[in-house]
Structures are given as C-alpha cells and as structure tokens.
C-alpha positions in Angstrom: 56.0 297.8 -20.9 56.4 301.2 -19.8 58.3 302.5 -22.9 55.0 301.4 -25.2 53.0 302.9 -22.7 55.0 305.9 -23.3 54.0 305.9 -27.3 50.7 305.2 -26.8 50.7 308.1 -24.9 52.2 310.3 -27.1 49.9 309.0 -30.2 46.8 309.5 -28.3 48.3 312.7 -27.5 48.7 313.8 -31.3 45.7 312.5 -32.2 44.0 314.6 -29.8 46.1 318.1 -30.7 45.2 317.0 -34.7 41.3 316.3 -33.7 41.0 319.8 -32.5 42.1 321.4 -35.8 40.3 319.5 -38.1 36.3 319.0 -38.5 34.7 316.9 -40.5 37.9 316.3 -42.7 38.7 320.2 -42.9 41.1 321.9 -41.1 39.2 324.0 -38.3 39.4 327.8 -38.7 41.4 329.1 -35.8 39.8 331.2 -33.2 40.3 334.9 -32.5 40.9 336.7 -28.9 41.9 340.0 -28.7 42.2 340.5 -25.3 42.1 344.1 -24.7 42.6 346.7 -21.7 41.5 350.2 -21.3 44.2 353.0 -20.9 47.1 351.2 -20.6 50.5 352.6 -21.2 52.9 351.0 -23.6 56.0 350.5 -21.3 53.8 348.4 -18.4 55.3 345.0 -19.5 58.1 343.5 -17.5 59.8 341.5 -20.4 59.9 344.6 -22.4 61.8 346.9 -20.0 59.7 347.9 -17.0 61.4 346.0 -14.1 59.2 347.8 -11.3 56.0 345.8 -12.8 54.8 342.3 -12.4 53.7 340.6 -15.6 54.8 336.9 -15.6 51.6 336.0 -17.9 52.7 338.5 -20.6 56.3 337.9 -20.4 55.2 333.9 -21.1 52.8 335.1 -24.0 55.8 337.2 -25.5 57.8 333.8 -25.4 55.4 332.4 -27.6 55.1 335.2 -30.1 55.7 338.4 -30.8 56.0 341.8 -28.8 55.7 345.3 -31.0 57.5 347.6 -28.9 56.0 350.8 -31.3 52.7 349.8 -31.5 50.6 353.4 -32.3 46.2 354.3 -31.4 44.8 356.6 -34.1 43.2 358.1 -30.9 44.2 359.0 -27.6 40.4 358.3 -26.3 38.6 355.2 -26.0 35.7 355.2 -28.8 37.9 356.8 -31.4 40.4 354.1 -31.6 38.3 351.4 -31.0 36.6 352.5 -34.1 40.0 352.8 -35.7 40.2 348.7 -34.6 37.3 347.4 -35.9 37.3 349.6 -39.1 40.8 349.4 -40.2 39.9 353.4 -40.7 41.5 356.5 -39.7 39.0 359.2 -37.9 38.2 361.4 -40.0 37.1 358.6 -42.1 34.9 356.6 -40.0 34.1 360.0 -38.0 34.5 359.3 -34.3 36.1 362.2 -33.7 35.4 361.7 -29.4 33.9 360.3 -27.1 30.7 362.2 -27.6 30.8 362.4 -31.2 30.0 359.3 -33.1 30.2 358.9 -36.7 27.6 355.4 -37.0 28.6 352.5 -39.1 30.8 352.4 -41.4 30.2 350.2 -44.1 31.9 346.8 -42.2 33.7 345.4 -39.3 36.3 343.2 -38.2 33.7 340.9 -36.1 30.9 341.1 -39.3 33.4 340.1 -42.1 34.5 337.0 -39.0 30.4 336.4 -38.8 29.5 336.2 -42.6 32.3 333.7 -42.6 31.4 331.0 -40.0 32.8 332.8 -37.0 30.7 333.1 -33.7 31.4 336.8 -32.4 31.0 337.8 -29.1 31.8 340.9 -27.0 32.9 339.9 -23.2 33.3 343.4 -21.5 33.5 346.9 -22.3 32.2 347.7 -25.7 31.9 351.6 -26.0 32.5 351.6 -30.0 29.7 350.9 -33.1 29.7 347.8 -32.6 26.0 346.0 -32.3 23.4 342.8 -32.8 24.2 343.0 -36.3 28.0 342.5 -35.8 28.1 340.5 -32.6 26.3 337.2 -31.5 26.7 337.3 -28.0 27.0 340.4 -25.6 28.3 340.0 -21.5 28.8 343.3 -20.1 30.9 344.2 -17.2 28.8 343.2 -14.2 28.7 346.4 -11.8 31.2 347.5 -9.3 30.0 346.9 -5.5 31.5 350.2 -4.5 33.8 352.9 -5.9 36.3 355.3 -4.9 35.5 358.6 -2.3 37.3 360.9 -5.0 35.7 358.9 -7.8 39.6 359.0 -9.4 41.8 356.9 -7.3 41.4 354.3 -4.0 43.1 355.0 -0.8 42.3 351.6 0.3 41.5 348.1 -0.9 38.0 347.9 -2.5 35.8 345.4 -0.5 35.9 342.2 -2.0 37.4 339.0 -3.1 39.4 339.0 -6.5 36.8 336.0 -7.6 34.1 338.5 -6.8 35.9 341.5 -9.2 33.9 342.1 -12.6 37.2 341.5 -14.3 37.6 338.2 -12.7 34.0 337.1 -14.1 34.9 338.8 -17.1 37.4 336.1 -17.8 35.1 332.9 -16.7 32.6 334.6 -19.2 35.1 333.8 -21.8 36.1 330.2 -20.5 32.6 329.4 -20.4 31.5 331.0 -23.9 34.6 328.7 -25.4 33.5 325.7 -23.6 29.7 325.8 -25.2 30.3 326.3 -28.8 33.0 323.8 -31.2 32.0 326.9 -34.1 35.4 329.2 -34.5 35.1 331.8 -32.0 35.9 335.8 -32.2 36.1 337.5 -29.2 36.7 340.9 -27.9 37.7 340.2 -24.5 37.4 343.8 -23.2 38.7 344.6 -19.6 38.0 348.2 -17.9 41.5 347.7 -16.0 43.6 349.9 -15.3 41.2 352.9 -16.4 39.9 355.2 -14.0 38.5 355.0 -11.2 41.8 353.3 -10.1 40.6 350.7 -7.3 41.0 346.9 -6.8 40.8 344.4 -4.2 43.9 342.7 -2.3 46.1 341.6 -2.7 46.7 343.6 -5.9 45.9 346.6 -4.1 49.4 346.8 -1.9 51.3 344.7 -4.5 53.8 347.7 -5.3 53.7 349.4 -2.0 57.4 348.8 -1.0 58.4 349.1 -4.6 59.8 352.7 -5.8 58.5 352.8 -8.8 59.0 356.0 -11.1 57.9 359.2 -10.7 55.9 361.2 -13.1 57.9 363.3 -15.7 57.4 366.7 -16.1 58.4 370.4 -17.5 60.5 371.7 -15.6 59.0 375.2 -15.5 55.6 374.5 -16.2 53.2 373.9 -19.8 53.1 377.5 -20.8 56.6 377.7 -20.5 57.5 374.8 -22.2 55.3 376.1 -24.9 52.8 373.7 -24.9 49.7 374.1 -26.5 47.0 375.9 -25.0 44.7 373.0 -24.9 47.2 370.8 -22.3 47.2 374.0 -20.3 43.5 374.2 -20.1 43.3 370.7 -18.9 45.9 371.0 -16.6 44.3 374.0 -15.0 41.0 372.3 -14.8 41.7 369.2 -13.1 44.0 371.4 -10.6 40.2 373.6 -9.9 38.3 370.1 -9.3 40.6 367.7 -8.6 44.3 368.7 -7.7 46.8 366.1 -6.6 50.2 366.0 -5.0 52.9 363.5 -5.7 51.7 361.4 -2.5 48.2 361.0 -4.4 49.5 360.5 -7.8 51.9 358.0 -6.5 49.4 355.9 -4.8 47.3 356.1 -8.4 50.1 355.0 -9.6 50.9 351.6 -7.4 47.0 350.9 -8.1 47.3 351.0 -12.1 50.4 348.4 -11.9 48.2 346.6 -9.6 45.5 346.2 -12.2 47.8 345.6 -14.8 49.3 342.7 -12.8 45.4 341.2 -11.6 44.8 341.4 -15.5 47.8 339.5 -16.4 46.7 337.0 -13.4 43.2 336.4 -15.9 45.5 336.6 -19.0 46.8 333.5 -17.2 43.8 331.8 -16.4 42.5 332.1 -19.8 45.8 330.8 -21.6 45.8 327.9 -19.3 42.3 326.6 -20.2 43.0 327.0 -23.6 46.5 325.0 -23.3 44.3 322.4 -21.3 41.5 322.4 -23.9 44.2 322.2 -26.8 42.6 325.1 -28.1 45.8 327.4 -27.6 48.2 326.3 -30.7 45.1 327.0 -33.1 44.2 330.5 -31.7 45.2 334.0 -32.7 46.1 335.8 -29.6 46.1 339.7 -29.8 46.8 341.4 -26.6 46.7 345.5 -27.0 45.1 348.2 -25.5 42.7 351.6 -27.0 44.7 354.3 -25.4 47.4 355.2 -22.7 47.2 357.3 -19.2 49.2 360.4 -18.3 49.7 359.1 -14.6 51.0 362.5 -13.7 53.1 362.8 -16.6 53.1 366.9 -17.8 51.6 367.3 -14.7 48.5 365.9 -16.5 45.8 362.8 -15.7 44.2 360.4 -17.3 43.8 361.1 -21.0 43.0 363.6 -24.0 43.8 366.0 -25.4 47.6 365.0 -26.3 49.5 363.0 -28.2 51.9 362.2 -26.2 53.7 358.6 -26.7 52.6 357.7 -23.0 48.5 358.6 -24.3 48.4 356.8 -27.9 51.6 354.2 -27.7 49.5 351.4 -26.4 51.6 347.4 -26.0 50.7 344.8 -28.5 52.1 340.9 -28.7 50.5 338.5 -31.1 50.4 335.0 -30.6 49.7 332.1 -32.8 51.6 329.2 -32.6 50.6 327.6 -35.7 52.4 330.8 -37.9 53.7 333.1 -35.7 57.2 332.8 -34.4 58.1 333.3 -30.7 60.1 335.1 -28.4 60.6 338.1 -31.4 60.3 342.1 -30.4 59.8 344.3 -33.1 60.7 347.9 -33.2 58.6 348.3 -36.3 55.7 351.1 -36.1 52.4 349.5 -36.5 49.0 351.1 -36.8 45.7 349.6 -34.7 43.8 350.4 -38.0 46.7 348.0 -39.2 45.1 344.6 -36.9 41.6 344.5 -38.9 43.1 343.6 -42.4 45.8 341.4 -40.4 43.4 339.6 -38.4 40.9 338.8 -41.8 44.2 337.5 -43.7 45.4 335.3 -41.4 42.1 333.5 -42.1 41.7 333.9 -45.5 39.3 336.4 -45.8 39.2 339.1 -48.4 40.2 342.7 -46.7 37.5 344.9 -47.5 38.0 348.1 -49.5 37.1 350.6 -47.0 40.3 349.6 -45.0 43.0 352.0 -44.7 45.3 349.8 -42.8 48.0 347.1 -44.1 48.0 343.6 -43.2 51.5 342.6 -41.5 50.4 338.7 -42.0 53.5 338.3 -44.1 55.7 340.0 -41.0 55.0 338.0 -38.9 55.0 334.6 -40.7 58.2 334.6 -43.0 60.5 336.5 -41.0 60.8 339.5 -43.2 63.4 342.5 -42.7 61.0 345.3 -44.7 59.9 348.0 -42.7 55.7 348.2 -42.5 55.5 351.8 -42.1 57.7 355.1 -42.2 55.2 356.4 -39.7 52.0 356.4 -38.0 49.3 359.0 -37.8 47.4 360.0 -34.9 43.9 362.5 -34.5 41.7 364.4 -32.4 39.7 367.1 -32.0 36.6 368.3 -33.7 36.6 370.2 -36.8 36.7 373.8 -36.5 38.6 376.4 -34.9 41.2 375.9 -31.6 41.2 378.3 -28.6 45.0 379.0 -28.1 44.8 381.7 -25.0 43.1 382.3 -21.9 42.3 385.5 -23.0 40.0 383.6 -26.2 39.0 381.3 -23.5 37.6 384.0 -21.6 35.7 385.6 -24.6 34.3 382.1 -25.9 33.1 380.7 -22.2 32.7 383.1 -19.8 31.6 380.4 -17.4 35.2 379.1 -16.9 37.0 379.1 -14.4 33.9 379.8 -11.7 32.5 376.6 -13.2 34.9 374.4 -14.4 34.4 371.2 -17.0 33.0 368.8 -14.9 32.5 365.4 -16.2 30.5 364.2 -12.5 30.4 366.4 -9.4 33.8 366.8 -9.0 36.0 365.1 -11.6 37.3 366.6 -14.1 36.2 366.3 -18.2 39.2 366.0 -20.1 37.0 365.8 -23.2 35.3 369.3 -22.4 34.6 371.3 -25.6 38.2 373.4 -25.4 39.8 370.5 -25.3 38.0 369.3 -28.4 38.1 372.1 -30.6 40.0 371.9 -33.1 41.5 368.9 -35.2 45.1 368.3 -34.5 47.2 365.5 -35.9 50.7 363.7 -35.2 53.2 362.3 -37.4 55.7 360.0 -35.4 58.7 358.6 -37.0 61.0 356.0 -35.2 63.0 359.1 -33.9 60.9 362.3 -34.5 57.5 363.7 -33.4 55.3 366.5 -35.4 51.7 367.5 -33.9 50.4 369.6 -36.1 47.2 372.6 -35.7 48.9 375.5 -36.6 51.8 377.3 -35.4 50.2 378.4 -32.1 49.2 374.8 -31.0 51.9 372.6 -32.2 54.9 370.2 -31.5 58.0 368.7 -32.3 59.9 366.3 -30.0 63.1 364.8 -31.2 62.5 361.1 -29.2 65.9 359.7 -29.8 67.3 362.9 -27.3 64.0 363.7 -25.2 62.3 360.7 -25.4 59.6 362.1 -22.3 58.8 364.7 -24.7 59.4 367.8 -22.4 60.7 370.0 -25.3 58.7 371.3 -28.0 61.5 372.2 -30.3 58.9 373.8 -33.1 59.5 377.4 -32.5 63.1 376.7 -32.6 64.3 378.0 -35.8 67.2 375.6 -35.8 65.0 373.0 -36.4 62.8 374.1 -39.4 64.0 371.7 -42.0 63.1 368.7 -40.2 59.9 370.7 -39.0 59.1 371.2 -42.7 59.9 367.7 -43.9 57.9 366.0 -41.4 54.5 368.7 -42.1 55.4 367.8 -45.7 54.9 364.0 -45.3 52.1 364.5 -42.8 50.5 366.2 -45.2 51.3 363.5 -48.3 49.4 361.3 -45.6 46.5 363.3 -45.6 45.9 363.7 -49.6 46.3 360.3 -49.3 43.2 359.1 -46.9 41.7 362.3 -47.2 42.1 363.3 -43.7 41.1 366.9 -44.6 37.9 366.6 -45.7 35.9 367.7 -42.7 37.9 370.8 -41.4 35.6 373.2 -42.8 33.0 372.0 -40.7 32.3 374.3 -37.7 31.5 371.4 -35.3 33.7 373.0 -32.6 32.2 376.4 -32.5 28.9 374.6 -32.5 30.1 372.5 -29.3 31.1 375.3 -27.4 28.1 377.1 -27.6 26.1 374.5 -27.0 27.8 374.1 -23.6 27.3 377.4 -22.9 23.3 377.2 -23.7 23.2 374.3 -21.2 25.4 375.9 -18.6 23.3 379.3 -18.5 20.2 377.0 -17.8 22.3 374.8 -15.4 21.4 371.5 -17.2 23.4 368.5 -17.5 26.6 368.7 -19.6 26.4 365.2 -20.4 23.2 365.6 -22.4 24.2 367.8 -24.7 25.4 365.0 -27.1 
C-alpha cells in the first residue's frame, strides 16, 4: 500500500510543478527577480574564492546556475549604471553622466517592454534611476533606518534592533507578499541598500567576522602621486583625509561590517528562494543576482566610490538562475556588460530587443552551452564633459575655496562626486588581461591584471609599454565611433559645474541644491 502511496504522491506532485507553468492551457511566462545590492565588490562570494566571507545562499544559487566571475558596471556610481541596466545603453547615450546629472528617459526600459507585455512590474527598495509610474506598477520603498551611525560612515557598535525589524529584512517580506497576491508574471527589482554606506547592522551580523582576519586594504606603496595616479584619485584621497580620515583599526571594522551585510543579505536571498521553492514558483523564475557598483574599502587608500575605475569600483558579481534553461553549477570567465542583462532578460521571454539597446543578449550562452567568447572587452564612463583639473596648482586657480572648505556631501562626510572629481569624461577599456583608462596623457592608466591584478602600477608613462598602450587606445576608440561615445565632449558641462559650486559656496548655500 505504501509503494502506491508513494506514486500518487509523486503524480500529484507533477501535476502540481506542471499547474504552475501553465494557465489556461498556455504555458505561464516565467517571472523576473533581479535581486540587486548597492556597492558591492565582485570578489564577496564564498564559492567563488573569498574564504573569509559567509555566503551559503549564493554559493546554493551558483549550484543552480551560473556565476560570471568578470561581470563589468558601465559606471562606478549608482544612477549611472542603473541607467546602463534598465536601458541596455552606455552613458553617454542615455546621459547619466552622475549622480546629480540625469539624462531623463530614454526612449524604453527593461520593466516597460515586461509591462506592455503582461508583466506586473514592481520596484521593492532603492530605486535612484529613471524609472517611474509609467514603467512600474507597484513602488515599496525602503522603510527608514531607526538610527544611524555617529560618523555617519561606519558603526562602532550594533545598530539597535532586531534583524526582523531591519528595512532590508521587510524589504524581502515585501517581495514574498507582492508574489503571493498576484498569479500575473511578475518583474521585480528587488533593490537592497546593503552593504552601502553608512556601514551599520544589527547582531548578530554585526560581530559575525570579528575573530576572522580578513584582508587588509591594498595600497601604493609610496602614495597616489607617486604611483602616478591621476589627479582626480588624489583629490579625493586628500579630501576624505580633511573630513573624514581613517586608520587601519577604522577601516578594518568597516570592513567586518560590509561582509556582515553581505552575509544578512544572503540570509534574505535565502528566505526568498525558499518561498519560492515552497510555492513551486522557483524552476519557472529568472533569478539575476548583481550589483550597480563596487566599494574601495580602503583600497588606494581611498573609500567608498567614484572617481575610478578600478576593478574593485565597477567589477560587480553576477549568477543567473533559471532552472527551466539555464544550466547549473557553471562559472564563466567571459566579460559581460550590465547594459548586456536588458536585451538578455527580454529574450529569454520572447520579447523583441528594442533598437535603442546597445547591449548583446547572452540567452544563447547560457542555454546551449556555447564556447564563443561574448565580448573582447567592456567599457566603462564617468565624468562630465569638459575639461579635467590635473594639479593642485589648477585646483587652486579653479576653487579657491578648497582645502579651507573641503567637498562636503553632509556636515562632515566627504563628497566623492564633488565637481573635481567629475570633470572631465574618462573612459576604461578592460580586456581579460589588460586595463586602459583613458583622459589624456596626464590622467590616465594602464594596469597589466594578469601581473598586478590590485592595480598599483600605472604602467602608461612607461615607454616599454606603448604598443600595447596604443592598441588598446586604438580599440577603445573603434568602441567609441561605434556607439558614439564622443558626441558630448564639447560640451562645457564641467566648467559650468565648478563654477556653479563656487557661486553657492561664496553665498554659503547648500551644495546639494545646486543640481
């Protein structure tokens, strides 16, 4: 009796996992969740190489699909590449050149093409790009912090509540309960603030890595300038060190609290794959779990993020589930784009990829096992057309306010997207083994990553190394032509910026408002 219990078991079962892709006769279009941090780091994923982190969730998600280990922003700020994401578009095409400097709408978007074709769209979290009511059904925004930080940057101790009481916590019911309430296909942009700054969480994240040495920061050995860095990294270095300075001790406990809310993150990642498991919702979902930019974490002797593009501020992680399609337990070493996830994303459900899209769609990748390579390289902006400052001395002459005021984002912390640190548009190649940033030959960069993988040398000025320099400015350029990446140079947005700045400072008015 027990052995036909058994079947009938295991036909109900079926019948259930077959009722929940099809309705009404037609095979139900899957749902889409891209769960998505802020400012995480690429290499802050167990399973992929970080043994000092905790991420059971992700390492189980990675089992069931596939990790991209060189996974590239188009940014290395939030609104930028989040543009990039829902765009498929570089920056100089959709515009966001910062944080402060929106471009509008362009013409479509990832969650409007998913709208106009049955989809229920929803943001649960931080939004902070163009999206609006015309693209997006259903808003939740992150529900506010009790308390935060004294130094605004970094805890010293556990913040004062429960982990069911943390916004990121609710953040992940929000999403449970929008996919209970609606049988339509579902997008959502599951957007966590963790680990970006202020770096604070409750227990028992908050001492989860205090008995573990985890790394140190890497730096230059004899300081940015000598390094020959450009003159933008040293004028953010020298401004948090006015507002904000921190020792190793400091950076060290930032550090243990950004792996802690990495690892409370993967704890929702968990809750929210195990409802959908329960719900049989899981095998018919696309599951994209990335990030809009990196951190610094003390790296270069620098913090949080902008105006680099170093591989710890625009590599970001990225694994993509979907058990229906997607093989599992694969990791990639093929470069992929985020303006590359748009036109994916729309061909894995049969939607036509818009022609405003700049990105490619991997679909085929990931589905039929093929060996060809997606892309030679990636590209990378910032910056806001116009001229750079490359000296203290030009520094001096263009804001003669600095350094007796310093760029000052709140009372004390410092504005890593200050107007110095934005002028000028600057642009990275990155191969699988090399690195060109390119402004001109006062602010740029070479790294060869296969022998300085930290990227403490610049090797451009190194004459030894002009015909890989040239080939590499050669193919960034081809890039350009290409997307025409060059079109908005000539405008003198950055010269405007600056003085601007200086108009508001000589009436001591708010910064912020300038924008």
């Amino acid at each position: 009796m027990k052995k036909y219990q058994l079947i009938i078991f295991m036909i109900l079962g079926t019948l259930l996992l077959t009722s929940a892709r099809f309705t009404n006769g037609k095979e139900k279009k899957p749902n889409v969740i891209i769960i998505y941090t802020d400012q995480q780091r690429y290499n802050t994923i167990q399973a992929l190489g970080n043994q000092f982190i905790k991420t059971p969730n992700l390492n189980k998600l990675m089992q069931d699909g596939i990790a991209f280990k060189n996974s590239f922003v188009t940014a290395p700020v939030c609104t930028s590449s989040r543009s990039s994401l829902h765009s498929g578009m570089y920056v100089s095409s959709h515009k966001t050149y910062s944080n402060h400097h929106g471009g509008g709408r362009p013409q479509t978007n990832l969650p409007l093409e998913l709208k106009k074709n049955g989809y229920q769209t929803a943001v649960i979290g931080k939004n902070h790009s163009f999206l609006n009511k015309q693209d997006i059904d259903v808003f939740i925004h992150t529900p506010r912090f009790k308390s935060k930080p004294e130094d605004k940057r970094s805890a010293i101790k556990a913040m004062p509540w429960e982990v069911e009481e943390d916004p990121m916590f609710k953040l992940t019911d929000s999403a449970i309960n929008l996919l209970k309430e609606n049988d339509d296909p579902q997008f959502i942009w599951l957007s966590y603030l963790y680990p970006h700054s202020p770096f604070m969480l409750p227990e028992p994240y908050f001492s989860m890595y205090d008995t573990i040495d985890i790394p140190k920061p890497v730096v230059e050995a004899n300081g940015l300038k000598e390094a020959n860095k450009p003159f933008r990294q040293q004028i953010h270095q020298k401004n948090n060190d006015l507002l904000l300075p921190y020792d190793l001790k400091t950076t060290m406990r930032m550090k243990r609290n950004y792996y802690g809310m990495i690892s409370m993150i993967d704890a929702e990642i968990g809750r929210l794959i195990s409802f959908l498991k329960k719900e049989n919702l899981y095998d018919n979902t696309i599951i994209i779990f990335t990030s809009d930019h990196g951190d610094y974490m003390g790296d270069h002797g620098l913090y949080t993020k902008s105006p680099a593009m170093y591989d710890c501020l625009v590599r970001v992680p990225l694994i993509i589930t979907y058990p229906q399609k997607v093989g599992g337990n694969i990791i990639s070493s093929e470069l992929i784009s985020n303006i590359d996830l748009m036109p994916t994303i729309l061909d894995f459900v049969d939607i036509d990829i818009p022609s405003q899209v700049e990105g490619i769609s991997f679909v085929d990748y990931l589905t039929d096992g093929s060996e060809k390579h997606l892309r030679k390289n990636v590209i990378a902006e910032y910056g806001l057309p116009g001229n750079s400052i490359h000296s203290f001395e030009e520094l001096e002459a263009q804001v003669p306010s600095f350094p007796e005021r310093p760029f000052q984002f709140s009372k004390g912390v410092p504005w890593e997207a200050n107007p110095v640190a934005l002028a000028g548009r600057f642009r990275m190649l990155r191969t699988e083994n090399w690195k060109l940033v390119y402004d001109n030959d006062k602010n740029s960069e070479l790294y060869d990553l296969e022998n300085d993988p930290n990227e403490l040398h610049n090797l451009y000025f190194d004459e030894s190394y002009s015909r890989i320099k040239n080939r590499l400015i050669k193919a960034l350029k081809k890039e350009m032509k290409k997307y025409n990446l060059d079109q908005s140079d000539a405008l003198p947005i950055s010269t405007e910026n600056i003085e601007r700045y200086n108009e508001y400072i000589s009436k001591d008015l708010n910064v912020m408002k300038m924008y």
